[in-house]
KOLNULO-584859 format. One record per residue (C-alpha): z, x, y; residue number from 1. Coordinates in nm, 3 decimals, always signed. Each point is the difference from the previous one (the first is absolute). Example, Ala and Ser with C-alpha at 12.3 -4.5 7.8 and 13.67 -1.06 7.14 Angstrom:
REM KOLNULO-584859
+0.780  +1.230  -0.450  1;
-0.066  +0.137  +0.344  2;
END
This chain:
REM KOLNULO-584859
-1.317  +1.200  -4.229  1;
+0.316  +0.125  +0.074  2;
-0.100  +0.181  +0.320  3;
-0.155  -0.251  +0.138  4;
+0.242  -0.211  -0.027  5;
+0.300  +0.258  +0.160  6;
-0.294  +0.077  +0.282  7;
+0.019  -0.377  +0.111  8;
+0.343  -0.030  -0.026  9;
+0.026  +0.312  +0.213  10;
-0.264  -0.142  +0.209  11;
+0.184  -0.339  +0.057  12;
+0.337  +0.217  +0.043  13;
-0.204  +0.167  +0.295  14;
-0.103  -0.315  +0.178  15;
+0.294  -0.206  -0.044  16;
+0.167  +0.303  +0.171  17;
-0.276  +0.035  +0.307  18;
+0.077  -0.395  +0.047  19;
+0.404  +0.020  -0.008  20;
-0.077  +0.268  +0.270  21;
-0.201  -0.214  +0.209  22;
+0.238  -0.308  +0.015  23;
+0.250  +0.208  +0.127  24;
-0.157  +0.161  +0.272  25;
-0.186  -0.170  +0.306  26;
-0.335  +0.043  +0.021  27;
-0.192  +0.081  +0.336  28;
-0.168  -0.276  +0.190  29;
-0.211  -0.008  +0.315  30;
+0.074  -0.207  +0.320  31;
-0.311  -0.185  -0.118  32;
+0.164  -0.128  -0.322  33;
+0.323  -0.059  +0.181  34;
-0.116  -0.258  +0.229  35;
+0.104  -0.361  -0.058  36;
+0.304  -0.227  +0.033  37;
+0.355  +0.098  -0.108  38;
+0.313  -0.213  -0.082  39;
+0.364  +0.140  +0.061  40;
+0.184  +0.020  -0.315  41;
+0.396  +0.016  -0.116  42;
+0.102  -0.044  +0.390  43;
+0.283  -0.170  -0.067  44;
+0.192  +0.277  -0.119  45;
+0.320  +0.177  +0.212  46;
-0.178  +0.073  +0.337  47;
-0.039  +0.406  +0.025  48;
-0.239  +0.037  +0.256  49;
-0.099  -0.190  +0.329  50;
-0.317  +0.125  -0.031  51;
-0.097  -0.210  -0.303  52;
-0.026  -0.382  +0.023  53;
+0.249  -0.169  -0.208  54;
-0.195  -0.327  +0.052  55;
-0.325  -0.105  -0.164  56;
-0.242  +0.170  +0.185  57;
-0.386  +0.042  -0.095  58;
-0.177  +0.284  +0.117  59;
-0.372  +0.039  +0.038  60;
-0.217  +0.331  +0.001  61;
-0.312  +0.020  +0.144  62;
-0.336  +0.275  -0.083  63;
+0.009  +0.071  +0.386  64;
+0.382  +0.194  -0.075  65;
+0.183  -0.293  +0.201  66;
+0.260  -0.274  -0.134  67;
+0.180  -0.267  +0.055  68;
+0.351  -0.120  -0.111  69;
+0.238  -0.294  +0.149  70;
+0.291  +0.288  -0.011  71;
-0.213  +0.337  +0.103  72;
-0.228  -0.147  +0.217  73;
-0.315  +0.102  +0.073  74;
-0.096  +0.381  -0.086  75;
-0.177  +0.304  -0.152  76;
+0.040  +0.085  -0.399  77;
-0.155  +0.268  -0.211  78;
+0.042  +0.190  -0.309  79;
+0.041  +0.402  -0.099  80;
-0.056  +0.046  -0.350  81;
+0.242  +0.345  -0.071  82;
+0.085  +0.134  -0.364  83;
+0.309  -0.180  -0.033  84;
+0.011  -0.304  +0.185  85;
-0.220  -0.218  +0.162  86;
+0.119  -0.022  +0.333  87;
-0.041  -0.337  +0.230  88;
+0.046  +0.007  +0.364  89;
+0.029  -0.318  +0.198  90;
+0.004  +0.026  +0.397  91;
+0.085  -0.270  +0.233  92;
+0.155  -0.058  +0.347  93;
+0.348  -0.048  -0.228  94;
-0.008  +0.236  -0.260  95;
-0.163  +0.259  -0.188  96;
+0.068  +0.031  -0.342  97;
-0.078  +0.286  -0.265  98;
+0.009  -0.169  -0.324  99;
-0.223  +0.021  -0.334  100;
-0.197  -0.156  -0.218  101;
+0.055  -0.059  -0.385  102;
-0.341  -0.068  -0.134  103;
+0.088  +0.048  -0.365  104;
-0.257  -0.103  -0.251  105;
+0.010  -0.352  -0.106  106;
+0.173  -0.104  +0.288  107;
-0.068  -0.165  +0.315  108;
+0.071  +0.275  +0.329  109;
+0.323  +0.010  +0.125  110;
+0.106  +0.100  +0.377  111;
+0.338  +0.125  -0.081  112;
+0.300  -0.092  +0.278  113;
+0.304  +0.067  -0.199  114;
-0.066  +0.146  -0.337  115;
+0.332  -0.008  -0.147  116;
+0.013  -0.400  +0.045  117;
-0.389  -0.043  -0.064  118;
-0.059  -0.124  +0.285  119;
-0.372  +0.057  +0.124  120;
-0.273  -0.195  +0.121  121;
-0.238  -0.142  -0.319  122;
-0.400  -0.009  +0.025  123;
-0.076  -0.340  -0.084  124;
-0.395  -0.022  +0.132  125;
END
């Protein structure tokens, strides 16, 4: 009885482990499941960067790898899934902007602008 009982206990131990490690970490996502409409978040902070609207600003991707934003434009998006990051590139007549994407379990996706005033653009369909 006893071993059973210290095999689910390690057993539990083990999985609540493997799930701390995946809310931490972003996990990969496909242009596919990125598509859809994004609000800008925490904008109001200390302007850093021109390139970031620090105005509400709602940006729309598109399946065909084109968006649309008041601030950026009009445009081409996509997404490169690498080990560490998940990188988001955003191309438009006025800017291009390397970014990423938190997509951390249990959370809505996240375009990060400014990560150190969480301020990013929030998936909200």
């Amino acid at each position: 009885m006893k071993q059973i009982a210290k095999f689910i206990s390690r057993i539990i131990l083990i999985l609540g482990a493997f799930l701390l490690f995946f809310m931490w970490f972003d996990m990969p996502t496909t242009n596919k499941k990125m598509v859809g409409v994004y609000v800008n978040k925490n904008f109001q902070n200390k302007i850093c960067c021109i390139e970031t609207p620090h105005i509400p600003d709602t940006l729309r991707l598109f399946k065909d790898g084109s968006f649309f934003s008041k601030f950026y434009g009009k445009g081409k998006w996509k997404v490169n899934n690498r080990f560490d990051r998940i990188e988001f590139i955003l191309n438009s007549k006025q800017v291009s902007i390397y970014t990423h994407i938190s997509n951390k379990l249990f959370e809505r996706k996240k375009i990060m602008m400014n990560e150190n005033t969480n301020h990013h653009y929030e998936k909200i369909e």
